[in-house]
N, C-alpha and C positions, 0 to 999 in steps of 0.2 A: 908467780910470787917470788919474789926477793928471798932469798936468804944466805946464810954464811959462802955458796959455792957460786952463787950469781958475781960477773963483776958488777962494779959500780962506779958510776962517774968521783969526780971528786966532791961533788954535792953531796954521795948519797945516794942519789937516783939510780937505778935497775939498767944498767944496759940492754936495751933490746937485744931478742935474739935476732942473728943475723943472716942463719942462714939454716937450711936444717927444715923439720916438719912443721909444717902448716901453723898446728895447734900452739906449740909453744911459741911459735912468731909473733900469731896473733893475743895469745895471754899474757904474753911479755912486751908488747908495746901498749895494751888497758893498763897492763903492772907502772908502767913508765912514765903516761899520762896523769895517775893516777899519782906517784910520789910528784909529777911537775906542782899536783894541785898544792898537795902538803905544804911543798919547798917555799910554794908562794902564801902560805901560810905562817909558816914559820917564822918566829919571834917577833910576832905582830902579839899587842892585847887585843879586850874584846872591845875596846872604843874604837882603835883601828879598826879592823877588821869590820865593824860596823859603816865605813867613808863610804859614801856613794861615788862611783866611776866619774863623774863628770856633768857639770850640767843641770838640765831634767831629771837624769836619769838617777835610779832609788838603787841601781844591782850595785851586791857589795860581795866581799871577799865572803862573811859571813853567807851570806845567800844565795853565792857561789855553792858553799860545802854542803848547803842545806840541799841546793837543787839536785845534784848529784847524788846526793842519800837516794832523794825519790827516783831519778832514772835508773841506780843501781836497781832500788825494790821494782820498779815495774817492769823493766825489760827482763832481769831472770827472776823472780816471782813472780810476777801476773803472766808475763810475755812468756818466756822458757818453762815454767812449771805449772803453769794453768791455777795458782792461786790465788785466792780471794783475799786478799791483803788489805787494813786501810793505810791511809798514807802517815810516813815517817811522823811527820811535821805536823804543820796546822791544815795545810793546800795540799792539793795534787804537784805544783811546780817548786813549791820549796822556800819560795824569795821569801814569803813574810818571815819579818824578822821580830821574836817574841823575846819584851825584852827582860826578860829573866832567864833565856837560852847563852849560854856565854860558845864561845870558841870549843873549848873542851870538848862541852856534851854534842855539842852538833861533830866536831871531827868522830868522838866514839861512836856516833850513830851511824855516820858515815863507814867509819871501818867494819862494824856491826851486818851493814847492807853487804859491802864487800866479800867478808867471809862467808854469809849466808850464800849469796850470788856463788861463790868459786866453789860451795858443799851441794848445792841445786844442780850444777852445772859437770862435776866431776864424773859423773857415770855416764852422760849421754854424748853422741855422735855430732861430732861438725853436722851433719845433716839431719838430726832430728830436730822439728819443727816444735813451733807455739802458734798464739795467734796474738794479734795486734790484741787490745784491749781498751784503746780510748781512740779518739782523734779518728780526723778523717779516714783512716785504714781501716778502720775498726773490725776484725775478723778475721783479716787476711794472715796468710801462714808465712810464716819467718824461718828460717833455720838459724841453730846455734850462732853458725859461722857468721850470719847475716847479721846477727843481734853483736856478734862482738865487735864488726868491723864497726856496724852502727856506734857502739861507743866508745871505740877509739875514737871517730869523728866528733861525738860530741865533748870527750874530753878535754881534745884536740881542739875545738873551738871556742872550748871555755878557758882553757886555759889561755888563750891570746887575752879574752876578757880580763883574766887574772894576771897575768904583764903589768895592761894598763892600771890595774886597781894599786899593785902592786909601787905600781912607778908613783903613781900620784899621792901614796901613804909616804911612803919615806925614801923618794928616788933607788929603789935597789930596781935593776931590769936584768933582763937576761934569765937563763934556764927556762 
């Protein structure tokens, strides 16, 4: 987690740790992904942030923040804590977008999963397990470690999604 002793790029963003134990490598680049999402949030309204990527396709910067609420709750609630949760939103994956949800409440619900995620996760072991909970794995045991690298990759992946949403609302790219 960020704070007054972390540096910080010129955006804002959490410089990853760089070198050093494991744990904070690994929490400090979720930390970092996680303000990328922000950045590409920021000083967007909730019309923006409602534009669809391109095309077909309906994923939007909003449905972005939405989706990520729900992977924070499942992988350390359901997945690391073994609890019976329902989902943030409306769905399990987030996209629907309801429209009397603006930017605001969906970013706090998102920060919300976050902090719960990092008070879930503070007492246990790189190496204690969970168990998957939906999808094809369903049962299979994960350790901590596994579950954070998992969403650095997915943050990491959404956010390139968030580039392009980003680019095609008001040309800003980069971060």
């Amino acid at each position: 987690m960020s704070d007054e002793t972390t540096p910080t790029l010129p955006d804002g963003r959490p410089i990853p740790v760089l070198t050093g134990d494991e744990r904070p490598m690994l929490e400090s680049w979720l930390d970092f992904h996680r303000a990328t999402l922000a950045l590409k949030c920021a000083g967007l309204d909730d019309a923006q942030v409602r534009t669809a990527s391109a095309g077909s396709s309906e994923l939007t910067l909003l449905g972005l923040v939405q989706h990520l609420a729900e992977v924070e709750r499942t992988w350390f609630q359901r997945v690391v804590a073994g609890l019976d949760v329902p989902p943030v939103f409306d769905t399990e994956n987030g996209y629907v977008l309801d429209p009397a949800r603006g930017l605001g409440e969906a970013l706090g619900a998102w920060r919300e999963e976050i902090a719960r995620g990092r008070e879930l996760c503070a007492g246990r072991s790189l190496d204690d397990v969970g168990r998957i909970t939906v999808g094809p794995m369903t049962g299979v045991e994960v350790s901590v470690r596994w579950v954070l690298i998992h969403l650095i990759e997915e943050y990491a992946r959404h956010n390139g999604h968030a580039d392009i949403l980003r680019e095609g609302i008001d040309g800003v790219t980069g971060a």
